[in-house]
C-alpha angles and dihedrals in degrees: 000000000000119000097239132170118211115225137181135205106194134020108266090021136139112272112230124191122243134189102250085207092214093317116121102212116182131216115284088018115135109244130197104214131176108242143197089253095037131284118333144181126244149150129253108246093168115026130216095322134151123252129167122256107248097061085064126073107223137258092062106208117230132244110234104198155326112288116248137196093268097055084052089050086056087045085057098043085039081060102060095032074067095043084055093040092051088044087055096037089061091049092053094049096044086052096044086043090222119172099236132103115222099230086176152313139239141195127198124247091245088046075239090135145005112220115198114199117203142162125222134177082226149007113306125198095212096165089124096053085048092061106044090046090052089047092056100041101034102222143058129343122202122170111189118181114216133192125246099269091059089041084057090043092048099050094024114208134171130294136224082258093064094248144114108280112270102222088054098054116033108354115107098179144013114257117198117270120187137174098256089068084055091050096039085053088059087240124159111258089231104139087216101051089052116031125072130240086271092071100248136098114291115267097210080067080086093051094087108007095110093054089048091050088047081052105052097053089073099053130082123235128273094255093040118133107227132189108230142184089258099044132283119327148162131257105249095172137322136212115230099204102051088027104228141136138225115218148182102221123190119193089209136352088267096061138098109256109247127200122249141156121212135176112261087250096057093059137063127213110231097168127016139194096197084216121112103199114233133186118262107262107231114236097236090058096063091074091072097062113099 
């Protein structure tokens, strides 16, 4: 077991362990860490806690310091130096008439380094923008291109719920969404029904895939011939939440089928397809997967 403190940078962010190096820092507290791009700011999410030492990647970097009211004070002047960095970066795009749309920007702690973050439909040679940029500001320059779901997480926005975007308030990393979690969850394939306004498949599609998988496996296939209560029938649809199947039930083979629902433990599956029928993904779905 190795003594860690869990801090974040940015609200919604990923939490990385740090080597409190003797401090006892508590949760919400305000930390000063040393940083693969330089020192930074952040705030304890987890404070001074044992892990074990394979959920970390060595070297563990060190926190410094507690934070102070003057380093709260930089944080605030760091804030409008990038209002003014993102206001000069658009003039220079526009003059240099480069595809690319400016999403933030960001400056170090240590004013060590200005991180532009952008999206583009393509590759952009942006080295004289680089270069201006570095001649106006005086120190350096780093353009990182980021995807539509950071762009979301980044500007937040609402979502078709009527909340707050996820990824912008408590989720620290993108997990994976495909198309199959939409069509295990019995959800229509309308592009518009199931993606966010970033473009992409929902990411709340992952809350509760693991419980509708569980689910379904309980349940027989739409096809399958099932003993009932009332006599033999055939699997018409089922409901995966309240696990229960409609059915068209026959008494006897010279009876007009009747329709029934039952709960999955009240049937028996004599014959099964081993097919649950889905419906076609369109092709120009596919495009909003990850």
């Amino acid at each position: 077991m190795i003594e860690v403190v869990g801090i974040r940078f940015k609200k919604a962010g990923k939490m990385y362990y740090f080597d409190p190096d003797g401090l006892k820092l508590e949760r919400d507290q305000y930390a000063i860490v040393e940083t693969a791009r330089g020192v930074e700011y952040g705030m304890v999410i987890k404070g001074n806690s044992m892990v074990a030492e394979d959920s970390i990647v060595p070297p563990l970097k060190k926190v410094l310091r507690a934070a102070t009211e003057e380093d709260a004070k930089t944080m605030e002047a760091n804030a409008k130096k990038e209002e003014e960095a993102f206001r000069i970066c658009l003039q220079k795009i526009a003059r240099l008439g480069l595809d690319m749309k400016l999403v933030d920007v960001e400056i170090t702690f240590d004013k060590n380094k200005l991180i532009f973050y952008f999206t583009s439909d393509g590759r952009v040679d942006f080295r004289e923008l680089v270069k201006e940029l570095a001649a106006v500001f005086r120190m350096r320059i780093e353009l990182r291109q980021i995807g539509v779901r950071d762009e979301a997480k980044m500007l937040n926005g609402i979502g078709i719920c009527g909340r707050a975007l996820c990824c912008a308030t408590f989720l620290g990393d993108f997990q994976p969404v495909s198309i199959k979690m939409a069509k295990e969850q019995n959800l229509s394939l309308n592009p518009t029904k199931i993606s966010g306004i970033c473009g992409r498949l929902m990411c709340c599609l992952k809350y509760e895939e693991e419980v509708y998988e569980e689910l379904n496996r309980k349940l027989p296939y739409v096809g399958d011939i099932i003993s009932t209560p009332d006599g033999t029938g055939e699997i018409l649809a089922t409901n995966v939440l309240m696990q229960q199947v409609k059915a068209a039930v026959r008494k006897t083979e010279n009876d007009a089928p009747t329709i029934a629902f039952y709960h999955v433990d009240e049937i028996k599956v004599i014959k099964s397809k081993k097919k649950r029928k889905h419906e076609p993904v369109p092709e120009e779905l596919k495009a909003y997967e990850d």
